[in-house]
N, C-alpha and C positions, 0 to 999 in steps of 0.2 A: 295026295292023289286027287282028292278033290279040288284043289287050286287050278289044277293040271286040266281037269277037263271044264271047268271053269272058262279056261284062259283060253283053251282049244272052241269052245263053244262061243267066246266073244270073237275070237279070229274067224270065224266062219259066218258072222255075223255081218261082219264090217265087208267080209270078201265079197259076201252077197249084196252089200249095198251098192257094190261097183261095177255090179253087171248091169246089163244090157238095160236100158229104159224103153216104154214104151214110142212107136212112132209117131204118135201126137205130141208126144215129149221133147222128142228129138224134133219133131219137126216145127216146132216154135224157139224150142234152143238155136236150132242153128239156121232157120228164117234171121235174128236177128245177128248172127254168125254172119250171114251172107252179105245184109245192111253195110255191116263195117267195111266189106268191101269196097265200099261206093266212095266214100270221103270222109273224112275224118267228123266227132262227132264231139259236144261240147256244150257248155255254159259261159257266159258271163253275165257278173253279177255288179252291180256299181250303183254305192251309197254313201250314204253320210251318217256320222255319229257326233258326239260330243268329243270324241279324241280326233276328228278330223274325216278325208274321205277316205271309203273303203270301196277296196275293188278288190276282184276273186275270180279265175280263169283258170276252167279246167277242159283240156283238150283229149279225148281219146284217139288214139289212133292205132289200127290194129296193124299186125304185122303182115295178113292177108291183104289191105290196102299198099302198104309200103310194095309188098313182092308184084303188085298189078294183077293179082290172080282174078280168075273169071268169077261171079258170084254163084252161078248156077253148078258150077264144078265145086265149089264151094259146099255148098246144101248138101249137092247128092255126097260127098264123101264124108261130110260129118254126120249124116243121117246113115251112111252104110254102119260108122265106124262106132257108133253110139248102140247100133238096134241088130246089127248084120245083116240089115234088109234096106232094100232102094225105097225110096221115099215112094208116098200114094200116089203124089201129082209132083210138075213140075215147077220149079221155082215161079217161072215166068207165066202159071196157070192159078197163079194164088194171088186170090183179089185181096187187090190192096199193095200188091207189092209195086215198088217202084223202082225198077231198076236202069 
């Protein structure tokens, strides 16, 4: 019986870590959510070793950019769908963004 509520008390635990985050939470999660919309985002790396030259290319690309979705419709629905509330300001009132 104790295992039992044990096990019930760690599922209740983890359920609660799933829920809702705060709006400043959400709204720097998904500020960079909206970014990926704009172009794809990346490194490259190119050097040399004693075994010869080395290069490294890492490319992201989200699947928000692929579909051409808008960035600002972006935010507001990852910030409703994260918090169940509309974001404080909007996308295009946040210094610093560059869309």
């Amino acid at each position: 019986m104790r295992g039992g509520l044990a096990g019930l008390i760690g599922i209740g635990a983890a359920l609660a870590a799933c829920g809702p985050v705060s709006v400043e939470q959400a709204e720097r999660y998904c500020l960079e959510r909206a970014r990926g919309t704009l172009h794809p985002r990346g490194t490259v790396e190119v050097g040399g070793s004693t075994a010869g030259p080395v290069a490294r290319v890492e490319l992201d690309v989200s699947s928000d950019f692929l579909a051409g979705r808008d960035p600002s419709a972006v935010y507001q629905s990852c910030i409703i769908r994260k918090t169940g509330q509309a974001p404080r300001q909007p996308l295009y009132s946040i210094p610093g963004w560059r869309g």
